[in-house]
N, C-alpha and C positions, 0 to 999 in steps of 0.2 A: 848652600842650597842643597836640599834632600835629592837623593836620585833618585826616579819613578820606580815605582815597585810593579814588578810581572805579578798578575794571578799566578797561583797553583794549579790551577786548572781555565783555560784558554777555550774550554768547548763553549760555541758557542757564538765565539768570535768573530766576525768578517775581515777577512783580508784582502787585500787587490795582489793577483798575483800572475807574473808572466808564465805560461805554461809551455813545459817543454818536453820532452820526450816519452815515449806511453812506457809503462809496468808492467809486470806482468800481474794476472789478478783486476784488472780493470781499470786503472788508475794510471794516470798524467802525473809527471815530477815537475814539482813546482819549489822555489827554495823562498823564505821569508826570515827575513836577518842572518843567514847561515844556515837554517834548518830546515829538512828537507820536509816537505810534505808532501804526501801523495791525495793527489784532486781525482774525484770524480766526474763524470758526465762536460766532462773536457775537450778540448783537440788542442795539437801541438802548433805552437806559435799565436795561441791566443790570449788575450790577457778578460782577466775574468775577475768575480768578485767570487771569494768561494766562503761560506761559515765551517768554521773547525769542529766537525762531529767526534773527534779524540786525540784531544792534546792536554800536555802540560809541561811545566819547566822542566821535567824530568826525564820524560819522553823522551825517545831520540830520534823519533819524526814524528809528525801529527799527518792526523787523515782530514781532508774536508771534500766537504759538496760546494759544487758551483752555482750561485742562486743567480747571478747575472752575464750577463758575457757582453763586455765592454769595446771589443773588438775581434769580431768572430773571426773563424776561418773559412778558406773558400769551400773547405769540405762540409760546413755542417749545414745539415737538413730539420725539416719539419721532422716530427719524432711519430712514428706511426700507431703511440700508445698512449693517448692523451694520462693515466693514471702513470705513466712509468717518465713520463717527461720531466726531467727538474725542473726545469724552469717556470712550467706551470705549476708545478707543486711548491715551488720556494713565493711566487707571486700571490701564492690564495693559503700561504702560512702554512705550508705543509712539507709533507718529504715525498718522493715517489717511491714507490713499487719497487722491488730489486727485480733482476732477472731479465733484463733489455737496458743495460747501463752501454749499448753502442747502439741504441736506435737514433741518435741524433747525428750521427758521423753516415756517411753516402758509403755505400759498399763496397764500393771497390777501395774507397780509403781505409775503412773496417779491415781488409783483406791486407792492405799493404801493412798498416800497424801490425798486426797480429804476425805477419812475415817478420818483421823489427823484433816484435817479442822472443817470438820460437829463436830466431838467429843471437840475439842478446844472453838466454839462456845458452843456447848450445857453447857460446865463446865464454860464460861467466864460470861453467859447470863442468864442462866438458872438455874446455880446451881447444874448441874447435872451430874453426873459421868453414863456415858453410853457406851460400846462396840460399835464400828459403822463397819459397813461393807456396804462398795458401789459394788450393784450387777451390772454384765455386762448386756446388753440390750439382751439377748440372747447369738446366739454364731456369736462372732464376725469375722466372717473368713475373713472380708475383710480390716481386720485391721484397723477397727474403723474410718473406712470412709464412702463416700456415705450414708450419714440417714438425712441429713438435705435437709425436702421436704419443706421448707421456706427459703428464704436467700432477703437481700436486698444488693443494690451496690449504688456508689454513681456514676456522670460523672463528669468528669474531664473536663478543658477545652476546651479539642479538639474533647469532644463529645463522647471519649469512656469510656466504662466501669472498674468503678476502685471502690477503700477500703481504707478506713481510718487505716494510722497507727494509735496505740494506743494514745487514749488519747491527739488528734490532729489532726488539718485540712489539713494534708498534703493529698494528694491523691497517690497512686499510682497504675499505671494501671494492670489489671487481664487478664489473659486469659483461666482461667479457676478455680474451684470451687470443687476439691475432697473432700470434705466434703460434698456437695452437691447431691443429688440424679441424677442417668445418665439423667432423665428427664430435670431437670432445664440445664445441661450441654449441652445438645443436643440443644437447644435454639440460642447455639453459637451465644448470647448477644453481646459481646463481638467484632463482627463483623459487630455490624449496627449504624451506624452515629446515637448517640441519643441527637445531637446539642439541647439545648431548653428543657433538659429535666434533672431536677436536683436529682433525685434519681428515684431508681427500684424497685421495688421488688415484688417478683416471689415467686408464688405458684404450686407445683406439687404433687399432691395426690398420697402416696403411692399405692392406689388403683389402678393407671393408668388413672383414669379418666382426663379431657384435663386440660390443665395447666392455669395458668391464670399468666397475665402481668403488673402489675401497672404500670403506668408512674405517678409521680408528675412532675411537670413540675415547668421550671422557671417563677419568676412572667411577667407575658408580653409575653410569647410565644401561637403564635396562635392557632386557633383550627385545621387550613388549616395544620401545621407545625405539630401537634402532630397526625394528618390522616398520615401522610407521614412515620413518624416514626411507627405507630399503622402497617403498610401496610409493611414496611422492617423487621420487626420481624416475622410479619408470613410469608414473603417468606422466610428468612434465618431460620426456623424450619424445620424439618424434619417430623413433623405430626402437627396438628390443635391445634391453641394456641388462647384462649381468648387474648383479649387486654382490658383496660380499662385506666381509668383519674382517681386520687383521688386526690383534692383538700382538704389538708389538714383543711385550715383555714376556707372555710367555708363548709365544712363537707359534700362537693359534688363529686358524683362518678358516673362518665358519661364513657357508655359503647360505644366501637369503632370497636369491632369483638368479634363477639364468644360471651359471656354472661359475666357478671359482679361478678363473684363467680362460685366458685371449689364444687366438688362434693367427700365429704368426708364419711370415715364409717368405723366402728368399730364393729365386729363380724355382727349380723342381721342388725344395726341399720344402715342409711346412713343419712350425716346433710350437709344441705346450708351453705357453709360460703362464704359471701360475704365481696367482697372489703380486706379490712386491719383488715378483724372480725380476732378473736383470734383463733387458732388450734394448739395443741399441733407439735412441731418439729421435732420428731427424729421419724422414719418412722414407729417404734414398739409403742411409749410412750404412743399412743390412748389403745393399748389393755393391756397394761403391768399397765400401772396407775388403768385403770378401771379391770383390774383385784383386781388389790390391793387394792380400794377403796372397791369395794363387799365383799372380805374376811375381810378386818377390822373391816366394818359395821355391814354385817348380816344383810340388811334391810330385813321384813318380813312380809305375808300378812297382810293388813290391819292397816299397820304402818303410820304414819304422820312425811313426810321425809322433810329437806332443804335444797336446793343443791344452796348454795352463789356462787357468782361470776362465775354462771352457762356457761358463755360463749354464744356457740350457742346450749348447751345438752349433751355435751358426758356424763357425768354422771349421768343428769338427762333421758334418756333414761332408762339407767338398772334400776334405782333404781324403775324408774314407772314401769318397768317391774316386778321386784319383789315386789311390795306391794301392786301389781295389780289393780284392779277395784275399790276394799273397803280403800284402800289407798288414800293418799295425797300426792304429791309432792309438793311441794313450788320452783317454779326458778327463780333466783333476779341473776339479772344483769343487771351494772351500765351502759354499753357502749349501746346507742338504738338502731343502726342498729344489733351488734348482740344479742339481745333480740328481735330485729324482725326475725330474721334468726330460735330462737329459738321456735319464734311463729306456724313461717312457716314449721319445720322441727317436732313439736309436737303436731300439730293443731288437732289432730286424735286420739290423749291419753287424752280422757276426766279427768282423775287423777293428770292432771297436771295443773298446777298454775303456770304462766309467769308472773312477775313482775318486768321492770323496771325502776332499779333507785338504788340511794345507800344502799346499804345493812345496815347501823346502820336504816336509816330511814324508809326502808321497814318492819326492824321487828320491831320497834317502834311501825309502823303502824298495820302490822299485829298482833301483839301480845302485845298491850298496857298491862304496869302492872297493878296492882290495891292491893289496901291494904283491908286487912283483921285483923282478931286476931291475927294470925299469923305471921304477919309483911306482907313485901312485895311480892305479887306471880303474875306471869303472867296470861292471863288471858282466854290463850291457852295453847294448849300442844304439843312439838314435841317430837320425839322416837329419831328423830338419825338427825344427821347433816354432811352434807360438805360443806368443804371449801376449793376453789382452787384462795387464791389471788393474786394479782399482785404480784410484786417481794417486794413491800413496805409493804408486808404483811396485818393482819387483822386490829391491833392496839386494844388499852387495851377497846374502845367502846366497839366493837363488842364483845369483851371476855367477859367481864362484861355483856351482855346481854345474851348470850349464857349461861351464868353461872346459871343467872337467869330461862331461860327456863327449865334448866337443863335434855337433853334430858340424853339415856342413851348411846350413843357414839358421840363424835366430831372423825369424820375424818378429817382432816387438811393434805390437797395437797401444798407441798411447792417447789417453786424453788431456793431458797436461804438461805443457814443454816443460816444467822447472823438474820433474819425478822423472822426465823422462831422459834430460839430461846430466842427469847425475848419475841415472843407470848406467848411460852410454859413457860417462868417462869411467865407470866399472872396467865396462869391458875393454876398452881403447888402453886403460893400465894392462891387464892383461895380452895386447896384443891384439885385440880384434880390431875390425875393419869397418867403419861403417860403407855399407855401398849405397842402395837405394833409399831415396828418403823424400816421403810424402807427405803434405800438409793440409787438412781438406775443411775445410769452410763451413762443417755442420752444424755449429747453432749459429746464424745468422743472430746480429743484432744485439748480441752478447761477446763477453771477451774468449769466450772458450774456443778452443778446434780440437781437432782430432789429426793425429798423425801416423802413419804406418814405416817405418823403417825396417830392412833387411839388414844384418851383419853375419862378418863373415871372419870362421876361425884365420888365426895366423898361421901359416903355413908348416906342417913338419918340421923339426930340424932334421936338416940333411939333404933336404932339397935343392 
């Protein structure tokens, strides 16, 4: 008798599978004949039917969504986005929305999982056995929605406003954005013909200051066609909305109402960010991070401070504040318009230092080594450092130059435990020390967080 032949390719498929411990990246581990597969819109200990969205005999794991759930668990809830729900989307033959893949799990389980994650990475990458606790963003009465004063959408082809399923070109369209701040929602985007116009995305200052509107546009759509579009957004708003153009590929941003950048701030400070510049997302994170970066640090008068991947200032702000006059701040950032942003917003804090470009190169430049008796030493000196990199994190350059400066704290701002734990066993080879280490709950409803940790050099020899 013949043995069964496997497809080559398995997408597609439904499985029954018991679900076990979360991933990092969004995803439950589930195993089917041996092989591992990573589920979505899952909880651990339930058993579920899930379709294989990327498998084959080849693979060495398949990815799937969960269309049924056979045997829930006590954590999962109503899902507070009927478009982002699988289950409703797998029942009426569809997929959901990316971008709220933990609205079905209760928050304080959200918080525990994501504590499982950051702690799994730090032991996988690191080396490191640590307690993690993911704080909430305050107090969340509104159920862990409304904080995202950033969001971007894509158009579909009939010109309205819509979202990528996960991990795919499908589109499907939105009518609304509860994760999103009432600002962005009040925009009622979603109601203006944006034919001609291939992605969005919308900036609204916690502060309430006026909103700003990107359009990227399709290649070939006029300027006469993106006035008309610039013109139906601010009649269908309910108060004054910037509009603007940002032309990706050649890194032009032509304003069409209202101004070209939002007006942002954090305790005294207020900063430009223009266009697609970088600003923290969840409507607390400006003051809750820069809190946590000041208590880490301790920067102190007349200190020699470095604040990487400084964005447009949020943390170079405080830190010039406290090391005041007799101080130094160094700010390097790689992206140039907001490095002009952080020109324009610190042009009056004589103690500051804007520089940029890429940070291994910047301190290259600024703090060339130089050899002595002693072997190699820089040929400056910093007190304290941060660093808030992209998601790709710092990489072993820049730790190895750090190491060498060797200030007496590295703060390290992270948004992704897996970049952020491979940093940190950088420096832990070298001898550093992790001390404080925070984890904080800013995009609710999603697998992401945000983490703030201080390290600290190894001591002289000779001491």
């Amino acid at each position: 008798m013949a043995e069964p032949t496997t497809p080559a390719d398995t997408t597609g498929q439904v499985l029954e599978l018991n679900i076990g411990n979360p991933a990092h990246g969004g995803h439950f581990v589930a195993r089917h004949e041996g092989r591992v597969v990573f589920v979505r819109h899952a909880l651990p200990g339930e058993r579920v039917l899930a379709r294989v969205t990327d498998g084959g005999t080849d693979a060495g794991f398949w990815r799937a969504d969960t269309v049924q759930v056979l045997e829930p668990s006590e954590h999962r809830v109503a899902h507070p986005w009927q478009p982002a729900d699988a289950l409703l989307a797998a029942g009426a033959g569809g997929v959901p929305v990316g971008g709220a893949e933990f609205g079905h799990i209760a928050l304080a389980e959200q918080r525990r999982l994501k504590a499982a994650v950051f702690a799994e990475q730090l032991q996988r990458l690191a080396r490191i056995d640590r307690d993690v606790e993911v704080e909430p963003a305050g107090e969340e009465h509104d159920g862990g929605l409304g904080w995202r004063t950033r969001t971007a959408f894509a158009v579909d082809a009939s010109g309205r406003l819509a979202m990528h399923a996960h991990r795919s070109e499908e589109l499907i369209p939105v009518q609304q954005m509860p994760l999103a701040v009432d600002a962005i929602n009040a925009l009622a985007l979603w109601d203006v013909d944006l034919a001609g116009v291939a992605r969005v995305e919308v900036a609204a200052p916690a502060n309430g200051s006026v909103p700003l509107v990107l359009l990227i546009p399709e290649t070939g759509t006029s300027p006469g066609r993106l006035a008309e579009v610039a013109a139906a957004v601010a009649a269908g708003a309910d108060r004054p909305v910037s509009v603007a153009v940002w032309e990706p590929e050649q890194q032009q941003l032509t304003r069409l109402r209202g101004r070209s950048w939002v007006l942002e701030s954090c305790g005294k400070h207020e900063f430009r960010v223009t266009g697609d510049g970088f600003w923290q997302i969840h409507r607390q994170a400006p003051q809750i991070l820069t809190g946590a970066v000041l208590d880490g640090v301790r920067p102190q008068p007349g200190e020699r401070v470095a604040d990487l991947y400084a964005g447009a200032g949020l943390f170079t702000a405080p830190l010039a504040a406290a090391v005041g006059g007799s101080g130094r701040v160094l700010s390097v950032e790689g992206a140039a318009g907001t490095s002009r942003d952080a020109r324009k917003n610190l042009h009056a804090v004589p103690q500051v230092e804007i520089v940029q470009g890429r940070v291994d190169r910047v301190l290259r430049s600024q703090y060339p080594p130089r050899r002595g008796r002693s072997g190699r030493q820089p040929a400056g000196r910093l007190d304290a450092v941060v660093l808030d990199p992209p998601r790709a994190g710092a990489g072993r350059t820049v730790v190895r130059q750090l190491d060498e400066l060797r200030p007496r704290v590295v703060g390290y701002v992270a948004c992704d435990p897996a970049s952020f734990a491979r940093d940190l066993g950088y420096f832990l080879s070298l001898g550093w020390e992790l001390d404080t280490l925070r984890v904080f709950d800013l995009y609710p409803h999603t697998h992401h967080m945000e983490s703030f940790a201080s390290l600290r050099p190894p001591a002289p020899v000779g001491r």
